[in-house]
C-alpha positions in Angstrom: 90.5 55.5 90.4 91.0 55.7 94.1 90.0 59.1 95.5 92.9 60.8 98.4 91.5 62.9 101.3 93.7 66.4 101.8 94.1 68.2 104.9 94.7 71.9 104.6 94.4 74.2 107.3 94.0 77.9 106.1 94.7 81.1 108.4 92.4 83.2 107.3 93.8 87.1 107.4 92.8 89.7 109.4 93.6 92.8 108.1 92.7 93.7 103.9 93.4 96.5 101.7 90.8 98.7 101.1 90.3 96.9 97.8 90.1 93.4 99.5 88.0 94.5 102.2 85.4 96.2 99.6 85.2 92.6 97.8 84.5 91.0 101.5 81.9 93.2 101.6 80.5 92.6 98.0 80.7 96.6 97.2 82.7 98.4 94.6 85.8 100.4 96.0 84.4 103.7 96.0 80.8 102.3 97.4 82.9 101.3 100.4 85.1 104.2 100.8 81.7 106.2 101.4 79.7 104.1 103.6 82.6 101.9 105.1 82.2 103.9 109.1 86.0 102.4 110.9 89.2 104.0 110.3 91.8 102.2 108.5 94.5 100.4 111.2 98.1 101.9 110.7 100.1 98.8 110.5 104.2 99.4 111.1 105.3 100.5 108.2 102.7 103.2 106.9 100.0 101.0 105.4 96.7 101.4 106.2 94.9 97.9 106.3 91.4 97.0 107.4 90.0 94.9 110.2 87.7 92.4 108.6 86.2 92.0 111.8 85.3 95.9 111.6 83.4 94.9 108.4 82.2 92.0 110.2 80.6 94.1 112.9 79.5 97.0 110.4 77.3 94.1 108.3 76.1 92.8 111.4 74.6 96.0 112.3 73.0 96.8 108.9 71.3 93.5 109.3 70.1 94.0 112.6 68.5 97.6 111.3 71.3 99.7 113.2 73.4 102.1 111.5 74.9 103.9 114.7 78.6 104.4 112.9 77.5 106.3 110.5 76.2 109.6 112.4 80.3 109.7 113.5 81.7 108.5 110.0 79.2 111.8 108.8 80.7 114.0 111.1 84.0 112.9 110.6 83.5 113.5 107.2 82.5 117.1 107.6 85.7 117.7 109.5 87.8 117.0 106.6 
């Protein structure tokens, strides 16, 4: 059998549903919907997508031991 080398060059997506984002994050929907700290983007059109590098930097702060979004996502929270 002779063996065939592919090149494929994906474009990884920047923006998620709420539902995709959760799953980049490894957390059930509702897990993330509480903890998640960023705003959904409002893309043209009405929907409301996430940055993946929002979850990106979010991750990278709960591994470094820093949880600074969540004092404002609290308060945000309270003003609903």
């Amino acid at each position: 059998m002779s063996a065939a080398t592919f090149k494929v060059k994906v474009m990884p997506k920047r923006m998620a549903r709420k539902s995709e984002a959760a799953g980049y994050c490894g957390l059930p929907v509702k897990r993330f919907e509480a903890d998640f700290p960023f705003k959904p983007v409002l893309m043209p059109g009405g929907d409301e997508l996430i940055d993946l590098q929002d979850c990106d930097r979010w991750i990278d702060s709960l591994k470094a031991g820093k949880d600074d979004h969540n004092v404002d996502a609290i308060i945000e929270k309270l003003g609903k």
